[in-house]
C-alpha positions as protocol buffer text, in pm:
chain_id: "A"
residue {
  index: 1
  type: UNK
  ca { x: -5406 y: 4062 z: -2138 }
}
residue {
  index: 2
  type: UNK
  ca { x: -5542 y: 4239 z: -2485 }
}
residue {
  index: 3
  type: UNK
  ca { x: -5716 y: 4518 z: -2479 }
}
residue {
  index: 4
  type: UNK
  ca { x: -5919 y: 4450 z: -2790 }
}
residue {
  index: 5
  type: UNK
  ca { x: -6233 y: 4396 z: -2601 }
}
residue {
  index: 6
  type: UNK
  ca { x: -6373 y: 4559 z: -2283 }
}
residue {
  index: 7
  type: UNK
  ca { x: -6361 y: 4292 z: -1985 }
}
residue {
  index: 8
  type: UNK
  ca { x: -6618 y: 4190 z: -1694 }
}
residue {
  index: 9
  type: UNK
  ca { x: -6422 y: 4093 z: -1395 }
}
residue {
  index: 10
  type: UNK
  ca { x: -6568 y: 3783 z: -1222 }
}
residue {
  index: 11
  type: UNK
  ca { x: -6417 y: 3704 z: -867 }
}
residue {
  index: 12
  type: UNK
  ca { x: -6078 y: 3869 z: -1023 }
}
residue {
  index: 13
  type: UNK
  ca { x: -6120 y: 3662 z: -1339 }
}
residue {
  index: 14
  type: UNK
  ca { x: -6158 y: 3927 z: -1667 }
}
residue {
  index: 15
  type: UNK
  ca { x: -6375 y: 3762 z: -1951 }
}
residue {
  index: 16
  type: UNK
  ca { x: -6380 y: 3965 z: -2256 }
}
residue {
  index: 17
  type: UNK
  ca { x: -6752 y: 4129 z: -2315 }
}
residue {
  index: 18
  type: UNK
  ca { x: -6781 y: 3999 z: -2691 }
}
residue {
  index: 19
  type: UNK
  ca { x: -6948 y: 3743 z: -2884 }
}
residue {
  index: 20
  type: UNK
  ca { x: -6820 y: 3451 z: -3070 }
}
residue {
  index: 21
  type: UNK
  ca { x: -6900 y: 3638 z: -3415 }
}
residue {
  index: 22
  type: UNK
  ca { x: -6632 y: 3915 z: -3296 }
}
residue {
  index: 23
  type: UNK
  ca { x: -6379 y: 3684 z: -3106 }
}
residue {
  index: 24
  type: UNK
  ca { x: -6303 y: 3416 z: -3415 }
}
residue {
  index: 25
  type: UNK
  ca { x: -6227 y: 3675 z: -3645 }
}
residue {
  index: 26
  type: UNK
  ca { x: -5963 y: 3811 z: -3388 }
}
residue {
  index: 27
  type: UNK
  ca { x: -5845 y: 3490 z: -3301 }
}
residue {
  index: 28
  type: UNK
  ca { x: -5776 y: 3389 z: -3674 }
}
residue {
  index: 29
  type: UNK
  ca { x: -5591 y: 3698 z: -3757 }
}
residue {
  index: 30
  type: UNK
  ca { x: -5400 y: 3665 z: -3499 }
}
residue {
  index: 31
  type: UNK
  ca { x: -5294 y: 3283 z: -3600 }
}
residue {
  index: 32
  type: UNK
  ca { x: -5248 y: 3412 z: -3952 }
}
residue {
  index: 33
  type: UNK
  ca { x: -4978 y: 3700 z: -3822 }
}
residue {
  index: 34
  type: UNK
  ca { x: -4831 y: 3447 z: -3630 }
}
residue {
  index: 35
  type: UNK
  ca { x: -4906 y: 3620 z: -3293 }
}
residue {
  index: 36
  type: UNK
  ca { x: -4856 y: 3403 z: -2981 }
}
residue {
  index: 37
  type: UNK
  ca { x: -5198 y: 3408 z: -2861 }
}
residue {
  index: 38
  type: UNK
  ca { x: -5327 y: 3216 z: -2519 }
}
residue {
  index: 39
  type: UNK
  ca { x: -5708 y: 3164 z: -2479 }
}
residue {
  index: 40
  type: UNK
  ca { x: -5826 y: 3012 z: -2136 }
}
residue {
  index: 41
  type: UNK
  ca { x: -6226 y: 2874 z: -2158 }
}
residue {
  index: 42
  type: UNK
  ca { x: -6366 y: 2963 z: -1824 }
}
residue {
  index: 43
  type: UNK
  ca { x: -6633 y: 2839 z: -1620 }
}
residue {
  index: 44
  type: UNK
  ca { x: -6714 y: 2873 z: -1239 }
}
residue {
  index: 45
  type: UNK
  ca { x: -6554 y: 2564 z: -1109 }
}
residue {
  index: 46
  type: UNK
  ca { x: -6213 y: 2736 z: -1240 }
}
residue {
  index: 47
  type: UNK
  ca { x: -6273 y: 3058 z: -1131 }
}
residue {
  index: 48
  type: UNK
  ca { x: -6342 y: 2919 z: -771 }
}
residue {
  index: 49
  type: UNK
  ca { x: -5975 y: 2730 z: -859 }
}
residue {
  index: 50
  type: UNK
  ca { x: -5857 y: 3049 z: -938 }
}
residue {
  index: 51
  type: UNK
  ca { x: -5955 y: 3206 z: -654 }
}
residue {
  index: 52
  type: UNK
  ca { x: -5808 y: 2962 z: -447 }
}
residue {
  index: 53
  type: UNK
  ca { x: -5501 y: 2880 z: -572 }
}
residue {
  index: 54
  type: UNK
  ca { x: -5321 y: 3218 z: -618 }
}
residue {
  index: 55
  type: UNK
  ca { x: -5089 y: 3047 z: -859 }
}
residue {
  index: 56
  type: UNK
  ca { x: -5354 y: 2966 z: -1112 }
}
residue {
  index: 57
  type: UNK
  ca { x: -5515 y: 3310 z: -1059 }
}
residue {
  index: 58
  type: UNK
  ca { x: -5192 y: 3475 z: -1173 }
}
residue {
  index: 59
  type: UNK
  ca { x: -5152 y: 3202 z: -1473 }
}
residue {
  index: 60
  type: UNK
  ca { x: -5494 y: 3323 z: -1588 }
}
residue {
  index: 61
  type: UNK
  ca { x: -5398 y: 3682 z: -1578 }
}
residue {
  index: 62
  type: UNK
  ca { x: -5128 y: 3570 z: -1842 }
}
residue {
  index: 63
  type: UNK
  ca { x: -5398 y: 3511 z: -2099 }
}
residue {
  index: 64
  type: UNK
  ca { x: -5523 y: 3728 z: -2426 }
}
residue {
  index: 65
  type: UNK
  ca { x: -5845 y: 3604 z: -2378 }
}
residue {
  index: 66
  type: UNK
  ca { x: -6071 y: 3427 z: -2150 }
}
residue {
  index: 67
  type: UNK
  ca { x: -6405 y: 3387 z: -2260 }
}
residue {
  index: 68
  type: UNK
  ca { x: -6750 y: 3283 z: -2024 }
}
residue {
  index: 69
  type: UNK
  ca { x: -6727 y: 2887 z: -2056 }
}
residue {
  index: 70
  type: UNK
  ca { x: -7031 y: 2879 z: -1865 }
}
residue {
  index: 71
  type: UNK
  ca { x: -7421 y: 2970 z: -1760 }
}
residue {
  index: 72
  type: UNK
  ca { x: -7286 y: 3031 z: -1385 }
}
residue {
  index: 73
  type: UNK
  ca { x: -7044 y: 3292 z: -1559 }
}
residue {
  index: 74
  type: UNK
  ca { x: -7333 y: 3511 z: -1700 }
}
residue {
  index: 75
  type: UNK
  ca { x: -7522 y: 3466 z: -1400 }
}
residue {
  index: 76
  type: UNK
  ca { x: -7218 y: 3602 z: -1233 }
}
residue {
  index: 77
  type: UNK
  ca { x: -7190 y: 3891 z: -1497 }
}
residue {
  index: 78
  type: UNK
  ca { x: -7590 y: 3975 z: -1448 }
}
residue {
  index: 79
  type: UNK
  ca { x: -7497 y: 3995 z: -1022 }
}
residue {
  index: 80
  type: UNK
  ca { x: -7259 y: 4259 z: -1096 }
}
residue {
  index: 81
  type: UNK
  ca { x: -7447 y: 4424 z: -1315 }
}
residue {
  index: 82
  type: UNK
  ca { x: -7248 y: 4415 z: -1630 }
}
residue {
  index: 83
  type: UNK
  ca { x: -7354 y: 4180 z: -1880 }
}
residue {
  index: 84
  type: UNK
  ca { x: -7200 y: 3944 z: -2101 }
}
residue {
  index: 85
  type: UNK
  ca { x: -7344 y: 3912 z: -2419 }
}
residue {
  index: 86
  type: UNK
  ca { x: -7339 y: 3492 z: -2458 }
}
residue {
  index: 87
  type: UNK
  ca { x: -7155 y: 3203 z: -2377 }
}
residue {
  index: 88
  type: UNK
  ca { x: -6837 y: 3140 z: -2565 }
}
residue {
  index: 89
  type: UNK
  ca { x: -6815 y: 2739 z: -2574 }
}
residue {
  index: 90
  type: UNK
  ca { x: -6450 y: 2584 z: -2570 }
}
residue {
  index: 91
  type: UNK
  ca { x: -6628 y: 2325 z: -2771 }
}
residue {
  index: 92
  type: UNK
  ca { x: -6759 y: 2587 z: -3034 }
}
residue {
  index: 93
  type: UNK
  ca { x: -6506 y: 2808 z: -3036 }
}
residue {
  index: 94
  type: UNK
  ca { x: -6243 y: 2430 z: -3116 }
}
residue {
  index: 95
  type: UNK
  ca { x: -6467 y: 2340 z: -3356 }
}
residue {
  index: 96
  type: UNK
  ca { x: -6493 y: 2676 z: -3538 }
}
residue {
  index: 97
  type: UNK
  ca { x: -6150 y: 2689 z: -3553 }
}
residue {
  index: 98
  type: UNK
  ca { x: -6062 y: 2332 z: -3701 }
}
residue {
  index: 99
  type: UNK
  ca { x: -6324 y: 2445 z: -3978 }
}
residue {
  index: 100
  type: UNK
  ca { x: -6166 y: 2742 z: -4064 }
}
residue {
  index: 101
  type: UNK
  ca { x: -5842 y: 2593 z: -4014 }
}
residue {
  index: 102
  type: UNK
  ca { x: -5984 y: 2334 z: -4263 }
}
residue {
  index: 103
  type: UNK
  ca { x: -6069 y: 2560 z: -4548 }
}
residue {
  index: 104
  type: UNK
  ca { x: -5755 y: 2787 z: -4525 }
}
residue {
  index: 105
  type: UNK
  ca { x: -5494 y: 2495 z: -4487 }
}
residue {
  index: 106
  type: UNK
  ca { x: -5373 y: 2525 z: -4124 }
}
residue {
  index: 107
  type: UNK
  ca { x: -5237 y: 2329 z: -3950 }
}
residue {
  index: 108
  type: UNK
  ca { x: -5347 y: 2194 z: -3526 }
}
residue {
  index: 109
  type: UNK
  ca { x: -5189 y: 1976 z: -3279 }
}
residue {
  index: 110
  type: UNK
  ca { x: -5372 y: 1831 z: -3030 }
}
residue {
  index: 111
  type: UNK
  ca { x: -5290 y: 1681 z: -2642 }
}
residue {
  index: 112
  type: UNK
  ca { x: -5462 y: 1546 z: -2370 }
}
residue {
  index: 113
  type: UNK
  ca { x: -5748 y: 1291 z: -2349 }
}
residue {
  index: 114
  type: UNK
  ca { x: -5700 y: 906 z: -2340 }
}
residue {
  index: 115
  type: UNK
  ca { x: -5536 y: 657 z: -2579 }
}
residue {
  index: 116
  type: UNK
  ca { x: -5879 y: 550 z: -2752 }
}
residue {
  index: 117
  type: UNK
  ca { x: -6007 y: 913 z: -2798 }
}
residue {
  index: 118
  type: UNK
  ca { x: -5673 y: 1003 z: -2976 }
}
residue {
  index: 119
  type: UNK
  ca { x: -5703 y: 677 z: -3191 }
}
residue {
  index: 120
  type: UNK
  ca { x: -6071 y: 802 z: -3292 }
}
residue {
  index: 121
  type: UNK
  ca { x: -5970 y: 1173 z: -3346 }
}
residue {
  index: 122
  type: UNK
  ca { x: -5682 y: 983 z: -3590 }
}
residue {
  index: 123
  type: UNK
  ca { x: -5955 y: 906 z: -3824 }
}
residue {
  index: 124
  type: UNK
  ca { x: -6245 y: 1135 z: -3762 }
}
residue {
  index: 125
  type: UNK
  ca { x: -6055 y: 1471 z: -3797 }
}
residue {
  index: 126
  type: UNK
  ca { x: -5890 y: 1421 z: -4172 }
}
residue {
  index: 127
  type: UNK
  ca { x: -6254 y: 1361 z: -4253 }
}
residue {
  index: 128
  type: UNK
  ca { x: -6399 y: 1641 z: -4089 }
}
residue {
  index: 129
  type: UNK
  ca { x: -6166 y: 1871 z: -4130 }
}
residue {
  index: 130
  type: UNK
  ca { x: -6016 y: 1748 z: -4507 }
}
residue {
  index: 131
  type: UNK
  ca { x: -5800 y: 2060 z: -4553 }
}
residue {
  index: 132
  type: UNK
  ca { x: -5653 y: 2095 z: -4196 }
}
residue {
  index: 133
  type: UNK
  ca { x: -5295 y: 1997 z: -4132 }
}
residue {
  index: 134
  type: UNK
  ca { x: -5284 y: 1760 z: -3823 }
}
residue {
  index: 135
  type: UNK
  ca { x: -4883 y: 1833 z: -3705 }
}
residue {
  index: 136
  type: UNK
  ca { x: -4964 y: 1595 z: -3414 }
}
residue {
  index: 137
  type: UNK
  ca { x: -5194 y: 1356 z: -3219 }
}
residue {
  index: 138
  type: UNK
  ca { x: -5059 y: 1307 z: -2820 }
}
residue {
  index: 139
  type: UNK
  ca { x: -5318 y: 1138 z: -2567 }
}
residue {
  index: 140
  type: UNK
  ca { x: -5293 y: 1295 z: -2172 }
}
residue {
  index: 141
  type: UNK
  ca { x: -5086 y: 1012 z: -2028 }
}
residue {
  index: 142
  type: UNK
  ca { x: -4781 y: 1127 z: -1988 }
}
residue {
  index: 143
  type: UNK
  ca { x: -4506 y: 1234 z: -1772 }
}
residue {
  index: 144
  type: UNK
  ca { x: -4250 y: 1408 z: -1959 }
}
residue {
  index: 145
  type: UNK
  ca { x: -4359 y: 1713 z: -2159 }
}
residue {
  index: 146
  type: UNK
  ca { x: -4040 y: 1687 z: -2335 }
}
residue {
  index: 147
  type: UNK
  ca { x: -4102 y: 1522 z: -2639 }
}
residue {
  index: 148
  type: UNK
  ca { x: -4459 y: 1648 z: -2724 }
}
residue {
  index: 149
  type: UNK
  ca { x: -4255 y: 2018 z: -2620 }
}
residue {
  index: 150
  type: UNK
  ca { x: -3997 y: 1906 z: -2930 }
}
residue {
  index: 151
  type: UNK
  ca { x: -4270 y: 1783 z: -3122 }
}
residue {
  index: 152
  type: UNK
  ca { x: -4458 y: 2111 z: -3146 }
}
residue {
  index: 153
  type: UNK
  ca { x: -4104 y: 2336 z: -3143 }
}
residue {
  index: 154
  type: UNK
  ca { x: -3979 y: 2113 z: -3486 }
}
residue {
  index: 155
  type: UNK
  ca { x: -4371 y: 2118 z: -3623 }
}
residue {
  index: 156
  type: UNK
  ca { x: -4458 y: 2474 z: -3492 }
}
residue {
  index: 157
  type: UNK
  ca { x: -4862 y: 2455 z: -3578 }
}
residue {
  index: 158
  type: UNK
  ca { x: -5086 y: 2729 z: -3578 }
}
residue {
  index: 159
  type: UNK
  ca { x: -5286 y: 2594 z: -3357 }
}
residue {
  index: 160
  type: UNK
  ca { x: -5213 y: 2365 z: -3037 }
}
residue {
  index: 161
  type: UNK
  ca { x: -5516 y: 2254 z: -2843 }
}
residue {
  index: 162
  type: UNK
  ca { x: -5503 y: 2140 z: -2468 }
}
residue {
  index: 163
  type: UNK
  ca { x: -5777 y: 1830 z: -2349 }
}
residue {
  index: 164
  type: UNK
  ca { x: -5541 y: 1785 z: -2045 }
}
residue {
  index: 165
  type: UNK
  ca { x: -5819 y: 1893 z: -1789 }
}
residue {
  index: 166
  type: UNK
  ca { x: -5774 y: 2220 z: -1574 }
}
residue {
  index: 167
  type: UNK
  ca { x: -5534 y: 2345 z: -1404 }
}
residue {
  index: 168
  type: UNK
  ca { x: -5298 y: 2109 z: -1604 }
}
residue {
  index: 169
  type: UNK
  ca { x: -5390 y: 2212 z: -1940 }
}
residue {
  index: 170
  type: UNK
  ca { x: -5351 y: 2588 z: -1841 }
}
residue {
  index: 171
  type: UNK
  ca { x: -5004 y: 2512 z: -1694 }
}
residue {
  index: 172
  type: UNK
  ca { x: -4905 y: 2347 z: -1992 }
}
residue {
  index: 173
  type: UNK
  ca { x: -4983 y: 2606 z: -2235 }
}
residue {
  index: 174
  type: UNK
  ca { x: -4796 y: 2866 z: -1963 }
}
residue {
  index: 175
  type: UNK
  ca { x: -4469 y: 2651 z: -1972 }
}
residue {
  index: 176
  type: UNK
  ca { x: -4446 y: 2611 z: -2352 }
}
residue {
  index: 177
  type: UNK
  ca { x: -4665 y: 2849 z: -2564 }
}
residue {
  index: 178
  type: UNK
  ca { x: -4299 y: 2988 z: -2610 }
}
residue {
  index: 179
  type: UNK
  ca { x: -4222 y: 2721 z: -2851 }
}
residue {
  index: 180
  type: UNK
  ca { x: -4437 y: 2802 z: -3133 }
}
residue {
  index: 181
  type: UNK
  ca { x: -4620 y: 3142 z: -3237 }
}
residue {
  index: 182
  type: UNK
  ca { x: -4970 y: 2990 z: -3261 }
}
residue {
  index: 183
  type: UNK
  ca { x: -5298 y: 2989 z: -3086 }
}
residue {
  index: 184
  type: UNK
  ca { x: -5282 y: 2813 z: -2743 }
}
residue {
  index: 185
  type: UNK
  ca { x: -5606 y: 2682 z: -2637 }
}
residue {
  index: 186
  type: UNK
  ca { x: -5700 y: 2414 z: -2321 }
}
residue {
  index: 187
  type: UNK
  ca { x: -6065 y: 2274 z: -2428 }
}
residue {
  index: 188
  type: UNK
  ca { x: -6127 y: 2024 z: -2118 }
}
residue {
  index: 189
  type: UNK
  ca { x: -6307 y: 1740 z: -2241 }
}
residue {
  index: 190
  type: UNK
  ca { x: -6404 y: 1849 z: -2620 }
}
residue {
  index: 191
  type: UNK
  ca { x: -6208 y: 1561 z: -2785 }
}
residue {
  index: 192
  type: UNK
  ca { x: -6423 y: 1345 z: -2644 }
}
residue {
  index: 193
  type: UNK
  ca { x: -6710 y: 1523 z: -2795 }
}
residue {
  index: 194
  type: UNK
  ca { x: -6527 y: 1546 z: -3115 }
}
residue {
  index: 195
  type: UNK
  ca { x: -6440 y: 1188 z: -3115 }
}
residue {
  index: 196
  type: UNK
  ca { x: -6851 y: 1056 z: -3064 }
}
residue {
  index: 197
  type: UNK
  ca { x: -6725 y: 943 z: -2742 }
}
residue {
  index: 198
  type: UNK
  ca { x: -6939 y: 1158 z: -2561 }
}
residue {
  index: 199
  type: UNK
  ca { x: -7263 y: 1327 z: -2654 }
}
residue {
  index: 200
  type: UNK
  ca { x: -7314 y: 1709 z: -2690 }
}
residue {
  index: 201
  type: UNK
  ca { x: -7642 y: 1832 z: -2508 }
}
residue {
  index: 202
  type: UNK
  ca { x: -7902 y: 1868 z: -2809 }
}
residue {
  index: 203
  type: UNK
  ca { x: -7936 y: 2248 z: -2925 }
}
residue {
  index: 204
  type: UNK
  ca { x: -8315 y: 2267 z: -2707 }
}
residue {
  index: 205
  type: UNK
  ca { x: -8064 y: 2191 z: -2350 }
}
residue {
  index: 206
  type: UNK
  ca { x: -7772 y: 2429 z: -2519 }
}
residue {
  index: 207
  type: UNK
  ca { x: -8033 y: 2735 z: -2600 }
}
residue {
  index: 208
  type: UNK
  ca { x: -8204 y: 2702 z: -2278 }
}
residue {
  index: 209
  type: UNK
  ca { x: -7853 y: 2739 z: -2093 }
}
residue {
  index: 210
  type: UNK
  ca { x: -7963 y: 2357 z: -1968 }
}
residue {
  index: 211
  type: UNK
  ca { x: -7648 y: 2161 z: -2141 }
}
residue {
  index: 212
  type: UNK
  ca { x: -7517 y: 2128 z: -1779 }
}
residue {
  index: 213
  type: UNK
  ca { x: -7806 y: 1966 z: -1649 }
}
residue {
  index: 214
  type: UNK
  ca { x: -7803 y: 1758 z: -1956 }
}
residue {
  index: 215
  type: UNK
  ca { x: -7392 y: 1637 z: -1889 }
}
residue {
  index: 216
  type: UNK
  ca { x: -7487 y: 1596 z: -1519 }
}
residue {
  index: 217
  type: UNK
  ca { x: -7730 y: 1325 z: -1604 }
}
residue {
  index: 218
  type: UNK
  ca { x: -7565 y: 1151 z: -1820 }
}
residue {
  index: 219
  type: UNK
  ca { x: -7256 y: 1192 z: -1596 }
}
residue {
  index: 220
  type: UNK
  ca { x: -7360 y: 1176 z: -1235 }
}
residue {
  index: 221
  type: UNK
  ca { x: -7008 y: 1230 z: -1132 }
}
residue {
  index: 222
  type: UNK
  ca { x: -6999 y: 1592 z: -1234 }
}
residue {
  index: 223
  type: UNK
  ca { x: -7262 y: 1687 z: -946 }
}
residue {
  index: 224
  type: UNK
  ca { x: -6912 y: 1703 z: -745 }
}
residue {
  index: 225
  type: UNK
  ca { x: -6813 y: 1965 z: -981 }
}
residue {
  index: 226
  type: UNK
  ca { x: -7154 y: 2147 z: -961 }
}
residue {
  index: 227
  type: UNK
  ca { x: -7162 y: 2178 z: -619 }
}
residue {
  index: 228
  type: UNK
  ca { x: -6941 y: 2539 z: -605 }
}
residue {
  index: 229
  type: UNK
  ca { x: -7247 y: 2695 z: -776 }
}
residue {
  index: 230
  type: UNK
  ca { x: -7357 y: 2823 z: -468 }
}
residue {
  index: 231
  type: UNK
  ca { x: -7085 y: 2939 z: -311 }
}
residue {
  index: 232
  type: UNK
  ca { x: -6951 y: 3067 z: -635 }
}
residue {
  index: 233
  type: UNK
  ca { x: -7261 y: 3269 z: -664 }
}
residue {
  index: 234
  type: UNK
  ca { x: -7242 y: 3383 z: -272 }
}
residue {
  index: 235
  type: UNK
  ca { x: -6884 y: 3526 z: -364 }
}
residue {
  index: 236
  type: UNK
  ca { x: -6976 y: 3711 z: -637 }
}
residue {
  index: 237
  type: UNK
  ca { x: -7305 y: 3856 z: -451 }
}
residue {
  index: 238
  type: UNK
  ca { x: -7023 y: 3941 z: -185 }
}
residue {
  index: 239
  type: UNK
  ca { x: -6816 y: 4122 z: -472 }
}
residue {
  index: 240
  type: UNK
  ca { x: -7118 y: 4285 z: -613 }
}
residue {
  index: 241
  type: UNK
  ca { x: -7209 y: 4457 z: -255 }
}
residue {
  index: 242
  type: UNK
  ca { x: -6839 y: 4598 z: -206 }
}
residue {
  index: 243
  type: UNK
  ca { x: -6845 y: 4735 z: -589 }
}
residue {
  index: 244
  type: UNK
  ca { x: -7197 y: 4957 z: -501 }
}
residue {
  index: 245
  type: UNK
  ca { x: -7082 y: 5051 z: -170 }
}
């Protein structure tokens, strides 16, 4: 784990205590030095994961940085007492990237996602991003990692972005990142959003910390997902007695 920020430990989860403004300019150094760098984007439903699954918890402990994905994550941060500044979006933090990566000639690979969002990404992305490399295009459905592996040892991009979903896209990045000295990065469904497939909650729903009310009503199937609020929340009221006592 870096050091380069102080960190707010969540349920045994540390998220660095920064903002976006101070992260990207880390990050991009980092890609330009060629430093193998592996960012997870949290939010509760994987820290409850995480505190489940011990595997996964010690993946995530493998990380240089994992930033609050999340409202329920500051909420978390405010229960122990030790805020975090903002929210750090996969989604922002992707598409920051791909724009810098855009004006300084770098070069991204991107996995995960299905067949028609890849196809869509094929043409949106050289016209988004003009100046950005694209070493390679790979939709989730798969079964052997070996090729796409190859793929990104032969290309080795700066950047390699994960839409495989968690925990897989985590223990992707954890098998491989090896391969190529880049920036490692799982972004859950933000290919989708980059692709017009799906719609990002207007800026009113994002600045009101609302956007996953918005994505639950338009997708009724992530209620499932919403439901460890509470007993997220209960844990880390649990965590917050023990730390005063």
């Amino acid at each position: 784990m870096q050091t380069l920020f102080p960190t707010v430990n969540v349920l045994d989860v540390p998220f660095v205590k920064t903002t976006a403004a101070e992260l990207l300019p880390v990050l991009q150094d980092r890609i330009l030095t060629h430093t193998n760098t592996f960012v997870v984007t949290a939010n509760p439903e994987i820290v409850m994961y995480a505190h489940e699954h011990a595997a996964y918890h010690g993946l995530l402990h493998t990380a240089d940085f994992i930033t609050p994905d999340g409202v329920g994550i500051l909420d978390g941060a405010k229960i122990l007492n030790q805020p975090l500044p903002e929210r750090i979006t996969g989604y922002d933090t992707l598409e920051a990237l791909l724009e810098w990566g855009s004006q300084n000639h770098r070069s991204a690979y991107f996995v995960g996602a299905k067949p028609a969002v890849i196809e869509a990404l094929a043409k949106i992305l050289p016209e988004r991003f003009p100046g950005l490399t694209i070493a390679g295009l790979h939709d989730g459905y798969f079964t052997d990692d070996g090729p796409i592996v190859q793929d990104i040892r032969d290309k080795q991009p700066d950047m390699v972005f994960t839409a495989l979903g968690f925990p897989k896209q985590e223990e992707f990045i954890q098998a491989h990142r090896h391969v190529a000295n880049g920036l490692w990065m799982g972004v859950g469904g933000s290919f989708d959003v980059l692709a017009g497939m799906v719609d990002r909650a207007p800026k009113f729903w994002q600045t009101h910390h609302l956007e996953w009310f918005y994505r639950t009503v338009k997708e009724p199937k992530r209620l499932k997902r919403i439901a460890v609020i509470p007993q997220y929340l209960r844990l880390v009221r649990q965590q917050a007695k023990r730390q005063r006592r």
